[in-house]
PDB file with SEQRES, HELIX, SHEET and CRYST1 records, atoms N, CA, C and O in Angstrom:
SEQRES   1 A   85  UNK UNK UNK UNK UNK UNK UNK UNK UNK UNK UNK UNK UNK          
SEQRES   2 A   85  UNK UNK UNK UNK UNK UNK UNK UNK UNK UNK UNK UNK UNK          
SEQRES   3 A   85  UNK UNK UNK UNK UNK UNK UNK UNK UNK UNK UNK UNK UNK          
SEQRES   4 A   85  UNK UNK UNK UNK UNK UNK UNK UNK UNK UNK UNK UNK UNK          
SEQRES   5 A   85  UNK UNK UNK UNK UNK UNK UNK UNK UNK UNK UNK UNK UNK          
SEQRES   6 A   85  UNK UNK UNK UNK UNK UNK UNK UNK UNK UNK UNK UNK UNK          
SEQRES   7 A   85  UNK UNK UNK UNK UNK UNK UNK                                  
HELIX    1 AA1 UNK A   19  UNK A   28  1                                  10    
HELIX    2 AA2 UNK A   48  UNK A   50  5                                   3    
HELIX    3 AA3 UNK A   60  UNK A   69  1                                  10    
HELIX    4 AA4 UNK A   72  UNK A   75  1                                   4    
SHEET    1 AA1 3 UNK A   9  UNK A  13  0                                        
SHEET    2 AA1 3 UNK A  33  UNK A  38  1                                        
SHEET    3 AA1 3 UNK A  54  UNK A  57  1                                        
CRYST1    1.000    1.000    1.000  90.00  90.00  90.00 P 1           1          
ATOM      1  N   UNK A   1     -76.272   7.575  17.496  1.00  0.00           N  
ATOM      2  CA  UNK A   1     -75.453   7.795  18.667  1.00  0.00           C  
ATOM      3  C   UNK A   1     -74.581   9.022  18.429  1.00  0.00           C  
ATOM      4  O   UNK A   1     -74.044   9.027  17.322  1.00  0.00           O  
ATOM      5  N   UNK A   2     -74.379   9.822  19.035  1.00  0.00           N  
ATOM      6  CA  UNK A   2     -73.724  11.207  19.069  1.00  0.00           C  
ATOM      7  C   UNK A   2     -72.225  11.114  19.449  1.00  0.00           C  
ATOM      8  O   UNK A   2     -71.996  10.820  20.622  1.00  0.00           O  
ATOM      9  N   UNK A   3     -71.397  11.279  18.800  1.00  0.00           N  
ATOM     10  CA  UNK A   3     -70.188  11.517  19.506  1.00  0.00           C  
ATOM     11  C   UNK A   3     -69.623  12.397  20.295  1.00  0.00           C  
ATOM     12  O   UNK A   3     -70.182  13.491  20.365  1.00  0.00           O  
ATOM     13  N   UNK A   4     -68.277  12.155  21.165  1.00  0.00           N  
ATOM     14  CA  UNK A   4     -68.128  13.026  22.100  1.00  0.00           C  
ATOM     15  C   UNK A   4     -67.542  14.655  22.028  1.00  0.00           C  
ATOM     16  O   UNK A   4     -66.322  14.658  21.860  1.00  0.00           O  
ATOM     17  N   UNK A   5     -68.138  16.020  22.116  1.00  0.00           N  
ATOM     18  CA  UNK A   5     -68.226  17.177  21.743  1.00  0.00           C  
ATOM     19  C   UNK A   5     -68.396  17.743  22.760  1.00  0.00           C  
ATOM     20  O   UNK A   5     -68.969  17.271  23.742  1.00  0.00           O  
ATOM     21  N   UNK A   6     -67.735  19.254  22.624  1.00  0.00           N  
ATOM     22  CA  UNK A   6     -67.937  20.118  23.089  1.00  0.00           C  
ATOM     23  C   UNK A   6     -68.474  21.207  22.249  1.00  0.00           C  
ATOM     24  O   UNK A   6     -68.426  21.172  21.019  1.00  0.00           O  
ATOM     25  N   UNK A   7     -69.150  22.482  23.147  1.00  0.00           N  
ATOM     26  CA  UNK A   7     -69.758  23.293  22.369  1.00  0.00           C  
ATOM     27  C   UNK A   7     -69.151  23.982  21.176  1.00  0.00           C  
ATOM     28  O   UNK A   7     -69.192  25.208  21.073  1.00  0.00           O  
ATOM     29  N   UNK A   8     -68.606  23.229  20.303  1.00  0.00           N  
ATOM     30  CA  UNK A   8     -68.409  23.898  18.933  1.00  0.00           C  
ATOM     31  C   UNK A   8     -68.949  24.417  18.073  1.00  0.00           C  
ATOM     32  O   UNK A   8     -70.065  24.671  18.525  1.00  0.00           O  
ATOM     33  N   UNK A   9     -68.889  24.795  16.980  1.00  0.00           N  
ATOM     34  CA  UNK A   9     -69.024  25.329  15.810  1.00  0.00           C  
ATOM     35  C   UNK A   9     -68.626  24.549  14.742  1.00  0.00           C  
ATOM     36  O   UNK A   9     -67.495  24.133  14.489  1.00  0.00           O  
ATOM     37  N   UNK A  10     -69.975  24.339  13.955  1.00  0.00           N  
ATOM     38  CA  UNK A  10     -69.653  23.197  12.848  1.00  0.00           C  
ATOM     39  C   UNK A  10     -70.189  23.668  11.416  1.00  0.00           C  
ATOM     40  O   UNK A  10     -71.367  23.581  11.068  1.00  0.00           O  
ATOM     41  N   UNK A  11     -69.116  24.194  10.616  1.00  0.00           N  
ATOM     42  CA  UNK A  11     -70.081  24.863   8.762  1.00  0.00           C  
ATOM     43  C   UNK A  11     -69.933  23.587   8.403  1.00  0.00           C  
ATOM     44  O   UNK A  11     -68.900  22.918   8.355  1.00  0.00           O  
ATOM     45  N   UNK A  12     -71.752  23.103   7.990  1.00  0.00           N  
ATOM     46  CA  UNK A  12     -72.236  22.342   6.776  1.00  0.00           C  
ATOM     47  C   UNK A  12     -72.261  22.658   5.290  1.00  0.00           C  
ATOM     48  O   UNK A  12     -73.329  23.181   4.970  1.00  0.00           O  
ATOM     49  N   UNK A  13     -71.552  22.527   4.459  1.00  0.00           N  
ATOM     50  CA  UNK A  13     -72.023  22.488   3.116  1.00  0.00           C  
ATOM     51  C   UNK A  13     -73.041  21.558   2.519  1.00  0.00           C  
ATOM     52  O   UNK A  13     -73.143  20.332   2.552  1.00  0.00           O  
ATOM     53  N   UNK A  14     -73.795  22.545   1.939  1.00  0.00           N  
ATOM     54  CA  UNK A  14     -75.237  22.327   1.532  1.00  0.00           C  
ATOM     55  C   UNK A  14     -76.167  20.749   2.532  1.00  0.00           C  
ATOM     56  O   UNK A  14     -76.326  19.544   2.337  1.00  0.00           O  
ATOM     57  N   UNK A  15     -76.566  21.831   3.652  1.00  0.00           N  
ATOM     58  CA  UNK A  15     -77.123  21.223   4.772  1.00  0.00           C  
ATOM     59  C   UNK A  15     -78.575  20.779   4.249  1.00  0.00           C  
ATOM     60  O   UNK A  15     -79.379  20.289   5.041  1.00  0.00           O  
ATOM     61  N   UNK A  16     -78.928  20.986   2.730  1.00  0.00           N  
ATOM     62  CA  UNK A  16     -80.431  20.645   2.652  1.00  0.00           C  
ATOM     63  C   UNK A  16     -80.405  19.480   1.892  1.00  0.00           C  
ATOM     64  O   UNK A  16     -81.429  18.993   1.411  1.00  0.00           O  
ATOM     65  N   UNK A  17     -78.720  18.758   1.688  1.00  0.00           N  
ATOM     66  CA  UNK A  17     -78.788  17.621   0.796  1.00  0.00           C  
ATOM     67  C   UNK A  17     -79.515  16.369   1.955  1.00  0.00           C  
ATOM     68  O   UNK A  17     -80.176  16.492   2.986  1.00  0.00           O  
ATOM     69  N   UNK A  18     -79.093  15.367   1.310  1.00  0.00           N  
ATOM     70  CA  UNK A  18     -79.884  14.090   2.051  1.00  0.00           C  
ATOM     71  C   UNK A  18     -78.379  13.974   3.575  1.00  0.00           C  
ATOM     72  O   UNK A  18     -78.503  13.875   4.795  1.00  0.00           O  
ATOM     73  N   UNK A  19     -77.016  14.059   2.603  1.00  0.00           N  
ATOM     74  CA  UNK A  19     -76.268  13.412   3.539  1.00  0.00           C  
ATOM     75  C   UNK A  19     -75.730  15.037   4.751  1.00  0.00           C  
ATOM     76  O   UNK A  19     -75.137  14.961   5.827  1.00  0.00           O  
ATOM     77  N   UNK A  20     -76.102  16.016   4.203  1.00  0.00           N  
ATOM     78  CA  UNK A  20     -75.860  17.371   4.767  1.00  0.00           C  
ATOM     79  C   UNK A  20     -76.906  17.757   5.875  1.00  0.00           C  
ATOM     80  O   UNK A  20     -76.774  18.322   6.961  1.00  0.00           O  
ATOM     81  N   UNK A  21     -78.069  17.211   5.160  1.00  0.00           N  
ATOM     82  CA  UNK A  21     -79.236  17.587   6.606  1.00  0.00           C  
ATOM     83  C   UNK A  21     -79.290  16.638   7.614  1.00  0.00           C  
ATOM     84  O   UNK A  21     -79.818  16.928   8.687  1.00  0.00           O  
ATOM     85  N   UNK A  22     -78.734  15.356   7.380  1.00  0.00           N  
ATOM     86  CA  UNK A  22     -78.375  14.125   8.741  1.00  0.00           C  
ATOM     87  C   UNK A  22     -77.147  14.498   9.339  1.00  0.00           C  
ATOM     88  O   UNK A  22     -76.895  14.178  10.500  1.00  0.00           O  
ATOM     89  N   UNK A  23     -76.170  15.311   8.462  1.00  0.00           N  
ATOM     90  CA  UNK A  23     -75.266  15.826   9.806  1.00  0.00           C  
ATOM     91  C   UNK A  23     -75.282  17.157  10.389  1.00  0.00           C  
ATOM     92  O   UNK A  23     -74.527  17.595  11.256  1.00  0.00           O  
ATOM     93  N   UNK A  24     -76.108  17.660   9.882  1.00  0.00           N  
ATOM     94  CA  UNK A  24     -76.567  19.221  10.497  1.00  0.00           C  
ATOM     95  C   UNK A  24     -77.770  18.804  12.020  1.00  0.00           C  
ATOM     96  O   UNK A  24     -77.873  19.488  13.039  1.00  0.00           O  
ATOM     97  N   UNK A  25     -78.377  17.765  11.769  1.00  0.00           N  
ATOM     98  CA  UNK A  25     -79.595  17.282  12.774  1.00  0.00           C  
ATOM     99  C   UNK A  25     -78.622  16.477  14.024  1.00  0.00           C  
ATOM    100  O   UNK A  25     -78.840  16.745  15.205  1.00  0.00           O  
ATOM    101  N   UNK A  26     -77.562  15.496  13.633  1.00  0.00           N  
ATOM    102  CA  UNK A  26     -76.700  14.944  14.562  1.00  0.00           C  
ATOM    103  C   UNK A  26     -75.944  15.840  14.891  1.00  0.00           C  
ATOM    104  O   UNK A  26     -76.014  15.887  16.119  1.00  0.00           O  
ATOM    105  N   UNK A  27     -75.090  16.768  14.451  1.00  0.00           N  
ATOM    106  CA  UNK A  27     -74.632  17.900  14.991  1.00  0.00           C  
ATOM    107  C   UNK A  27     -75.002  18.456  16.401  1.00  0.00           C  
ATOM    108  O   UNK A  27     -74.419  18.491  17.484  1.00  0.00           O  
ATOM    109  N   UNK A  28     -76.586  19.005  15.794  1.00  0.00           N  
ATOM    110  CA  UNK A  28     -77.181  20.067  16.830  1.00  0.00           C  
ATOM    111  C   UNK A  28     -77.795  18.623  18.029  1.00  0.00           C  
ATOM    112  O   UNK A  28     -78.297  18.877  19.124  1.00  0.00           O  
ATOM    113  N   UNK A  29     -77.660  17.619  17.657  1.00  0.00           N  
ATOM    114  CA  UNK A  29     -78.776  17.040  18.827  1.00  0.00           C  
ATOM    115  C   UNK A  29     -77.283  16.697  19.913  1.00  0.00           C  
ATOM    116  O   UNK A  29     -77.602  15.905  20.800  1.00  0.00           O  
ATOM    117  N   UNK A  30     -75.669  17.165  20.001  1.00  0.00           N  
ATOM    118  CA  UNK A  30     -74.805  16.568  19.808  1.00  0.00           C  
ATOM    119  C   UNK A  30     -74.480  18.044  20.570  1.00  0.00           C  
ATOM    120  O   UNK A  30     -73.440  18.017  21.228  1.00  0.00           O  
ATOM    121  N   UNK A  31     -75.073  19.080  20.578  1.00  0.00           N  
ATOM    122  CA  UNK A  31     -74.847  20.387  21.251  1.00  0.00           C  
ATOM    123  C   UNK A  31     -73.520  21.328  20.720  1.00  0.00           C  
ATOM    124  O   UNK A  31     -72.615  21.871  21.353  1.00  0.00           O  
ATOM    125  N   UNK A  32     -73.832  21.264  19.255  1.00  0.00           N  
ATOM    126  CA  UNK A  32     -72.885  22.220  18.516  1.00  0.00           C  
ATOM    127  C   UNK A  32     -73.911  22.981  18.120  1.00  0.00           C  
ATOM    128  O   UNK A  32     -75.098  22.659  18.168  1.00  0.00           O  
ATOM    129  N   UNK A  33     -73.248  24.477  17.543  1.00  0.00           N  
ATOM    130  CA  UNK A  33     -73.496  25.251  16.653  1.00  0.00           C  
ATOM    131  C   UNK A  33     -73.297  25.071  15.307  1.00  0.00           C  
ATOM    132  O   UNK A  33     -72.243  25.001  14.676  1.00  0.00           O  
ATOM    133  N   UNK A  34     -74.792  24.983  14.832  1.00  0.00           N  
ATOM    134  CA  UNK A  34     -74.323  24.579  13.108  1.00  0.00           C  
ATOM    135  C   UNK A  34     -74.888  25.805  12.128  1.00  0.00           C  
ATOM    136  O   UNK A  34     -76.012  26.306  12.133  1.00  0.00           O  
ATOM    137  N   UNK A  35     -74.008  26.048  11.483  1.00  0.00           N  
ATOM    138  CA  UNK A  35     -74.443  26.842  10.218  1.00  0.00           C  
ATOM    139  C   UNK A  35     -74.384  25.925   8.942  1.00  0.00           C  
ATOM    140  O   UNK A  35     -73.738  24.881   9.027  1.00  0.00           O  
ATOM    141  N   UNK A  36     -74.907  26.191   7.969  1.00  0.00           N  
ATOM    142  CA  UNK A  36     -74.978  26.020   6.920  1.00  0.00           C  
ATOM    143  C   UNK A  36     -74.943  26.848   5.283  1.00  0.00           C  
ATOM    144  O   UNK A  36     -75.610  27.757   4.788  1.00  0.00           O  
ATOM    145  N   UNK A  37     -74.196  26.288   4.965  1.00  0.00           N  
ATOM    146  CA  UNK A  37     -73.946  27.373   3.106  1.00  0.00           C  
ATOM    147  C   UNK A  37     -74.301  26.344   2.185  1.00  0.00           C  
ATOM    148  O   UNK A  37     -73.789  25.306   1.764  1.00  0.00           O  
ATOM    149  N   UNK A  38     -75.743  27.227   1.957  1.00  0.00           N  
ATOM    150  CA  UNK A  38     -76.442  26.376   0.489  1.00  0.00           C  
ATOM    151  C   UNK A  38     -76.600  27.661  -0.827  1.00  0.00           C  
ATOM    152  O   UNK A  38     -76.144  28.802  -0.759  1.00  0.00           O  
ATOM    153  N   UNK A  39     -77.190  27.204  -1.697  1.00  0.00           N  
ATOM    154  CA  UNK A  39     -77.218  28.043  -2.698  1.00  0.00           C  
ATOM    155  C   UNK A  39     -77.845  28.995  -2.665  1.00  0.00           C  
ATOM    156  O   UNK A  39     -77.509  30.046  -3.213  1.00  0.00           O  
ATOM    157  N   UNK A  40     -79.410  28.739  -1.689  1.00  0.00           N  
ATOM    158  CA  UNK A  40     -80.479  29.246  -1.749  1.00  0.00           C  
ATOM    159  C   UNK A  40     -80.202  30.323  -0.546  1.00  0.00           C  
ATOM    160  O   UNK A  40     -80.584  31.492  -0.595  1.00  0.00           O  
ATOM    161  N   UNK A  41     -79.505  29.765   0.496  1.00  0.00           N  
ATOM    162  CA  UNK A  41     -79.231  30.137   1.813  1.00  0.00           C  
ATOM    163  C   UNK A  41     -80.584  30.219   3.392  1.00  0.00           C  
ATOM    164  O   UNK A  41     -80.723  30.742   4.498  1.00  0.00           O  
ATOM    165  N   UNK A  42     -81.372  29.169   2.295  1.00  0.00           N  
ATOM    166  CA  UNK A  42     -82.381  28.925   3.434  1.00  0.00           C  
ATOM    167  C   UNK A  42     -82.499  27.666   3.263  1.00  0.00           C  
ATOM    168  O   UNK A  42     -82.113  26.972   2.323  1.00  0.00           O  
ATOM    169  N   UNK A  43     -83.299  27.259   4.639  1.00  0.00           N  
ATOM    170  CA  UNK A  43     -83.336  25.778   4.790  1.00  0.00           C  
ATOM    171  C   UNK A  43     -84.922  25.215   4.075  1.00  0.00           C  
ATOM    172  O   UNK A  43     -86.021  25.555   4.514  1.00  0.00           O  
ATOM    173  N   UNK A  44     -84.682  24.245   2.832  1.00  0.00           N  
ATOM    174  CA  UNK A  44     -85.690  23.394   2.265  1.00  0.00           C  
ATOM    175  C   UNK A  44     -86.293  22.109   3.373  1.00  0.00           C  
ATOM    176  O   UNK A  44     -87.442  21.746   3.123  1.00  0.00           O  
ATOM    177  N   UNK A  45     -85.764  21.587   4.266  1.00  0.00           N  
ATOM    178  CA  UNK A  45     -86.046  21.005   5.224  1.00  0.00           C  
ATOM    179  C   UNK A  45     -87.102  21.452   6.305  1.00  0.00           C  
ATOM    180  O   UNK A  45     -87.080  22.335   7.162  1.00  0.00           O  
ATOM    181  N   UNK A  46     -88.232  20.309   5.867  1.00  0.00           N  
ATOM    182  CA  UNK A  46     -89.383  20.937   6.846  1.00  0.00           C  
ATOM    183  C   UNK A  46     -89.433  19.985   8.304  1.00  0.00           C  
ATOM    184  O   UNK A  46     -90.314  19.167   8.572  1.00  0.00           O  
ATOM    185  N   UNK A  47     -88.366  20.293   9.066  1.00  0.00           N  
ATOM    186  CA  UNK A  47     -88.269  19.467  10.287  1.00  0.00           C  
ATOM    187  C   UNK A  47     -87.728  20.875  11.289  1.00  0.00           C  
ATOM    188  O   UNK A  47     -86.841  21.693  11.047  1.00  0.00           O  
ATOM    189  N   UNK A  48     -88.452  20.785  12.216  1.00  0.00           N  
ATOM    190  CA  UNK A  48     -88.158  21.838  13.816  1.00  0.00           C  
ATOM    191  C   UNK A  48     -86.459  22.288  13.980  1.00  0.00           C  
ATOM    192  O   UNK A  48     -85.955  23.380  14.243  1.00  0.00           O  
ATOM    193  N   UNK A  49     -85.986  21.265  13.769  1.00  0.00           N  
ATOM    194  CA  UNK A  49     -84.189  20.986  13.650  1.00  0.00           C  
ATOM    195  C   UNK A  49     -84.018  22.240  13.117  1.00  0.00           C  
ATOM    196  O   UNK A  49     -83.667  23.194  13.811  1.00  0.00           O  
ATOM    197  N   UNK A  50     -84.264  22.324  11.805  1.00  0.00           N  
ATOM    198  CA  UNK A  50     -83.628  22.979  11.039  1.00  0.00           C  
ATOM    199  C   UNK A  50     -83.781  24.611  11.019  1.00  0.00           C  
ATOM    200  O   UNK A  50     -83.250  25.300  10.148  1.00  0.00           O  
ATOM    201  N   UNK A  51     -84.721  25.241  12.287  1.00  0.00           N  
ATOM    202  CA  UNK A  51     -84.451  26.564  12.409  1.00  0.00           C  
ATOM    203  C   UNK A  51     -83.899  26.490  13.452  1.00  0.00           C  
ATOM    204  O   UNK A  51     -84.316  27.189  14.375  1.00  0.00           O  
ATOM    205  N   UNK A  52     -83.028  25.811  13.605  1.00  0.00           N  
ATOM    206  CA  UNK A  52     -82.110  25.692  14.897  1.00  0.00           C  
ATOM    207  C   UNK A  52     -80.529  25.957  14.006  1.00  0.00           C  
ATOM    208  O   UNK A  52     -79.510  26.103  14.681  1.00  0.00           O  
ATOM    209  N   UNK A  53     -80.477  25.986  12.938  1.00  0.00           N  
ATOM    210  CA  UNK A  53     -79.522  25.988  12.018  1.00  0.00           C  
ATOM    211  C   UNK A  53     -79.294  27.586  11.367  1.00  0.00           C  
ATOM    212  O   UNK A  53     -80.285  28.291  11.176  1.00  0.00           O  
ATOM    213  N   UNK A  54     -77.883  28.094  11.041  1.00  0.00           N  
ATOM    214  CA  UNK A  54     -78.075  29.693  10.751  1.00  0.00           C  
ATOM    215  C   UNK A  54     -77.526  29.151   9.525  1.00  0.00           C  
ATOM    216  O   UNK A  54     -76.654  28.299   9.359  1.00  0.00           O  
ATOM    217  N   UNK A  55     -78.322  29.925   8.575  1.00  0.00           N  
ATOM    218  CA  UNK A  55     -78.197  29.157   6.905  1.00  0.00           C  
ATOM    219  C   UNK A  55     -77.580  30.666   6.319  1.00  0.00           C  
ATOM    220  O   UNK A  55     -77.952  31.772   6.712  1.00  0.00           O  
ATOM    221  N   UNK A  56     -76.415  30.358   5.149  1.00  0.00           N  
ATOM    222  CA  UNK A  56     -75.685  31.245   4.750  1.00  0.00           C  
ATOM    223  C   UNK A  56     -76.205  31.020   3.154  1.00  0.00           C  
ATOM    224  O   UNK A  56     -76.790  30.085   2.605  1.00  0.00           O  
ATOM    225  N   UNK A  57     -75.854  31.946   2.816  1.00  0.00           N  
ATOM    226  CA  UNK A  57     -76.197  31.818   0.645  1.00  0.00           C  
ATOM    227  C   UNK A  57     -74.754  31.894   0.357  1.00  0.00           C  
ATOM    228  O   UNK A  57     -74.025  32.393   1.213  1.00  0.00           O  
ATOM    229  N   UNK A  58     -74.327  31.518  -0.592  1.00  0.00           N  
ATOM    230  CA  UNK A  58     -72.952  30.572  -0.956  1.00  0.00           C  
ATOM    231  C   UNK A  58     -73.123  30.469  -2.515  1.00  0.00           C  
ATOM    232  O   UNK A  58     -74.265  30.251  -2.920  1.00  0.00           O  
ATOM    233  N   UNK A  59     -72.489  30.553  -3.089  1.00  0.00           N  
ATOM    234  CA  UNK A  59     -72.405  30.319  -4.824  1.00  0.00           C  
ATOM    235  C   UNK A  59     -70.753  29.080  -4.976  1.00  0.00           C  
ATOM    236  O   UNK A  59     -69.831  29.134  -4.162  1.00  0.00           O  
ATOM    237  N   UNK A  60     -70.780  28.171  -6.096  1.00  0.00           N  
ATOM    238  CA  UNK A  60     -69.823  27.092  -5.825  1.00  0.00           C  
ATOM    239  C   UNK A  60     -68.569  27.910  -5.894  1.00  0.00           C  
ATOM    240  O   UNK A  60     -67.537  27.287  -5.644  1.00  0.00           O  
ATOM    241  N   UNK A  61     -68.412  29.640  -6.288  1.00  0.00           N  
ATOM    242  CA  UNK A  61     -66.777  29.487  -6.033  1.00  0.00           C  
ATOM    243  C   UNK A  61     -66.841  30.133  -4.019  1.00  0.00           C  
ATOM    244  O   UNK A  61     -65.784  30.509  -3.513  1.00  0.00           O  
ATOM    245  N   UNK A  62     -67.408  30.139  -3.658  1.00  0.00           N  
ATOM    246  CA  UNK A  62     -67.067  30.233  -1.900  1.00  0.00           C  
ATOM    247  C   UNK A  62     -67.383  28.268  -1.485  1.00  0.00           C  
ATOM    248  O   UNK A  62     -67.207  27.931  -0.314  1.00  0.00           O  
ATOM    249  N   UNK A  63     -67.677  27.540  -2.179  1.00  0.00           N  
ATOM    250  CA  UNK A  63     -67.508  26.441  -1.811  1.00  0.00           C  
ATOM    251  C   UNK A  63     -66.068  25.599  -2.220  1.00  0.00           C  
ATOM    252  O   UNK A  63     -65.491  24.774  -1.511  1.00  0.00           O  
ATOM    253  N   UNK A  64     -65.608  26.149  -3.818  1.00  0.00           N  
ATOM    254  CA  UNK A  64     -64.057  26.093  -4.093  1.00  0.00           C  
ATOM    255  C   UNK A  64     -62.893  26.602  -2.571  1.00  0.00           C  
ATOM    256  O   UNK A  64     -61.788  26.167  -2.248  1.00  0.00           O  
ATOM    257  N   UNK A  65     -63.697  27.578  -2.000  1.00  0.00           N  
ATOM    258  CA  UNK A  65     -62.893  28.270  -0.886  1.00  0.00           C  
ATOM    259  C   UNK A  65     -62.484  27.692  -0.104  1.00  0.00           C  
ATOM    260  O   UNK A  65     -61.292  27.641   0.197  1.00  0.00           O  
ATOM    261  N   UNK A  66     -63.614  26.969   0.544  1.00  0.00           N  
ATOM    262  CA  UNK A  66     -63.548  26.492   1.303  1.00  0.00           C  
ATOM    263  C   UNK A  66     -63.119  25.043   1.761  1.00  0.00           C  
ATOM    264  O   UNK A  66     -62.784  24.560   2.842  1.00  0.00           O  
ATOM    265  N   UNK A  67     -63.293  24.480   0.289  1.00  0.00           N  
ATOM    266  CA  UNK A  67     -62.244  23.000  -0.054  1.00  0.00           C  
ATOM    267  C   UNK A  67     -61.235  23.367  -0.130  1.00  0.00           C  
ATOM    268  O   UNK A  67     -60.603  22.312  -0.192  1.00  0.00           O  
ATOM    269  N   UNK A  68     -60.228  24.488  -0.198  1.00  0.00           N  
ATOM    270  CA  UNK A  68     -58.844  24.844  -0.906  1.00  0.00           C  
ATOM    271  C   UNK A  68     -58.428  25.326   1.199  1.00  0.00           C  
ATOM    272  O   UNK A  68     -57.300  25.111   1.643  1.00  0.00           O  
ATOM    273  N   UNK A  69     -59.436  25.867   2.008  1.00  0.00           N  
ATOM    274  CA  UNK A  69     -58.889  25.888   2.814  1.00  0.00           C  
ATOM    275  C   UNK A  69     -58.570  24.232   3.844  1.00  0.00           C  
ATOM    276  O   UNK A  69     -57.557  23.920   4.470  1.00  0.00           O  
ATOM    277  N   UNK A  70     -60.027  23.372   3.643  1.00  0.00           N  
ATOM    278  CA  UNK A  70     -60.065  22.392   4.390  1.00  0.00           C  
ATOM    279  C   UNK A  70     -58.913  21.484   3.762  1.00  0.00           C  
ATOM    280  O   UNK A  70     -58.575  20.554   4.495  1.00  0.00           O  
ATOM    281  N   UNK A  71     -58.348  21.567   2.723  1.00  0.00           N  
ATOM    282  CA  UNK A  71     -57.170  20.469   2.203  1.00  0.00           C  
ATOM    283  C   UNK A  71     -55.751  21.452   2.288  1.00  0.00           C  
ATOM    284  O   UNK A  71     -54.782  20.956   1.713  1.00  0.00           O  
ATOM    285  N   UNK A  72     -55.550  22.664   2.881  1.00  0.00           N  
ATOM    286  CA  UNK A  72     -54.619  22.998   3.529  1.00  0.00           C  
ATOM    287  C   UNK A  72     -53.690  22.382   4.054  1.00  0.00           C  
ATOM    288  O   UNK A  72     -52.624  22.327   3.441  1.00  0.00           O  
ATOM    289  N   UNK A  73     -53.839  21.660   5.498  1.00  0.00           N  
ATOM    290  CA  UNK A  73     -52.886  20.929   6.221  1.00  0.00           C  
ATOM    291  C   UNK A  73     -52.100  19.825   4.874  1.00  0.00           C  
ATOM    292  O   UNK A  73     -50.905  19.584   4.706  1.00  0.00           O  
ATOM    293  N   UNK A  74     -53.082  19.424   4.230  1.00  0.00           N  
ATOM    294  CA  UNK A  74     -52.584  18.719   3.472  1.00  0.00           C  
ATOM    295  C   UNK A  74     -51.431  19.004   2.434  1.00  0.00           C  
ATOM    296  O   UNK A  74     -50.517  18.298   2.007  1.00  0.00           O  
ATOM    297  N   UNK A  75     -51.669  19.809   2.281  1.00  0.00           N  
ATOM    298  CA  UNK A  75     -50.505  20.958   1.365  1.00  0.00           C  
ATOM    299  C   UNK A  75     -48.998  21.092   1.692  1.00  0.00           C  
ATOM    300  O   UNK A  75     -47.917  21.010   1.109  1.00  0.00           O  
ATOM    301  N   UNK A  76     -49.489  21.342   2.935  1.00  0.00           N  
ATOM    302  CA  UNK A  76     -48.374  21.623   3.946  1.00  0.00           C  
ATOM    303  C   UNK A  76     -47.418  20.478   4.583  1.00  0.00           C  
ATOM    304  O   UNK A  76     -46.633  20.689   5.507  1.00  0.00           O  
ATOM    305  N   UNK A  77     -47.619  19.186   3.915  1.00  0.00           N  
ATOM    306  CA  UNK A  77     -47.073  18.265   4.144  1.00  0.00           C  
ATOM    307  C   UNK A  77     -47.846  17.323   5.299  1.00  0.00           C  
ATOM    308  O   UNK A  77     -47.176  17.050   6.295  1.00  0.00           O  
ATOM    309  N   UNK A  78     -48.771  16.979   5.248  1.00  0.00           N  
ATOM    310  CA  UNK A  78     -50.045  16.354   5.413  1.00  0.00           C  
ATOM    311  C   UNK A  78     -50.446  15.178   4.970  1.00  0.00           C  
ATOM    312  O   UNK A  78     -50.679  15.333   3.771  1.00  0.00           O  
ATOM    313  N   UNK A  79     -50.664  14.029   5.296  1.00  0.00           N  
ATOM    314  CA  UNK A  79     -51.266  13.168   4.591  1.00  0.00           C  
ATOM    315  C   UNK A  79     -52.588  12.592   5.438  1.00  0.00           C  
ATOM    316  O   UNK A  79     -52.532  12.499   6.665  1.00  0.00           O  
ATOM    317  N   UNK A  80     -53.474  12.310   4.877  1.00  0.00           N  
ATOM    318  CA  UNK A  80     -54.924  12.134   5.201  1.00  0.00           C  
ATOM    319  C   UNK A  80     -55.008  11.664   6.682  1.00  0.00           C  
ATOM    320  O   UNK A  80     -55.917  12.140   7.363  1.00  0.00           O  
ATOM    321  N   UNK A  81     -53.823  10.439   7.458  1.00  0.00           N  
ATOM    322  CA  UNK A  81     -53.591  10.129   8.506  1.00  0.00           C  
ATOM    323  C   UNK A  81     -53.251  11.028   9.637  1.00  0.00           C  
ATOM    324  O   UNK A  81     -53.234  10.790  10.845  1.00  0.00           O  
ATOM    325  N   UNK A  82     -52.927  12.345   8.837  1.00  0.00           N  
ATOM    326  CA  UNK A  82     -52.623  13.352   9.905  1.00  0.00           C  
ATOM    327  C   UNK A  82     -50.666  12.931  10.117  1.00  0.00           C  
ATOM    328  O   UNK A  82     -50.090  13.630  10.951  1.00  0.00           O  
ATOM    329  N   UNK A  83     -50.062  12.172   9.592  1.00  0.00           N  
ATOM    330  CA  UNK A  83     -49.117  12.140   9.676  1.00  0.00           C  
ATOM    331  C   UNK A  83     -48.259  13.120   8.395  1.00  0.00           C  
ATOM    332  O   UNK A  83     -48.593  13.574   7.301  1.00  0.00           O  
ATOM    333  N   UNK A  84     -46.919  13.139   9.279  1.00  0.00           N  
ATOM    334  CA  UNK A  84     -46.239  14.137   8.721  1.00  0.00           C  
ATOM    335  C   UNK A  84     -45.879  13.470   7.284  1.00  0.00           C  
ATOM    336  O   UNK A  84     -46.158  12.278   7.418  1.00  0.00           O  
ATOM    337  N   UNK A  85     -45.395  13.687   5.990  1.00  0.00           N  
ATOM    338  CA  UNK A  85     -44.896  13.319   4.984  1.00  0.00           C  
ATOM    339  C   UNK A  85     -43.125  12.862   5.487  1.00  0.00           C  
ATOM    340  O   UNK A  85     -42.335  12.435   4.645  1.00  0.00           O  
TER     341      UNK A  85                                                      
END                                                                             
C-alpha cells in the first residue's frame, strides 16, 4: 500500500540492497522521484522499476555525509519525536 505523496524527490542509499530496492520500487510506484547512491552507481536489479531510478556512484565517506546531514535537526536540539529538547 503506498502512502500519501506528492511529487517529491526521494535519495536512496544503496538502492540495490534487499531493504533499499523495496523502497526505491514503493517510492516510484507512489509517484516520486528516486535517485539512488550505491558504490557501483548502477543498478544490479534486474526489474523494469529500476531504470526508472537515476543511480549516483558514492564511496562510504559521501554516505558519512549524508548521515551527519540527516541527524542534523537532531543536533540542533531535536529528539527523534520531532520534539523540542
Amino acid at each position: 500500500m503506498c502512502w500519501t505523496c506528492t511529487k517529491e524527490k526521494l535519495l536512496v542509499l544503496g538502492g540495490n540492497g534487499f531493504v533499499g530496492s523495496h523502497v526505491c520500487k514503493e517510492a516510484l510506484d507512489c509517484g516520486l522521484s528516486v535517485s539512488s547512491l550505491t558504490r557501483s552507481g548502477r543498478s544490479s536489479v534486474q526489474e523494469s522499476w529500476a531504470s526508472r531510478v537515476t543511480w549516483h556512484q558514492g564511496k562510504t565517506e559521501a554516505l558519512n555525509l549524508f548521515r551527519r546531514l540527516f541527524f542534523l535537526p537532531n543536533r540542533l536540539g531535536q529528539n527523534f519525536s520531532g520534539k523540542r529538547n
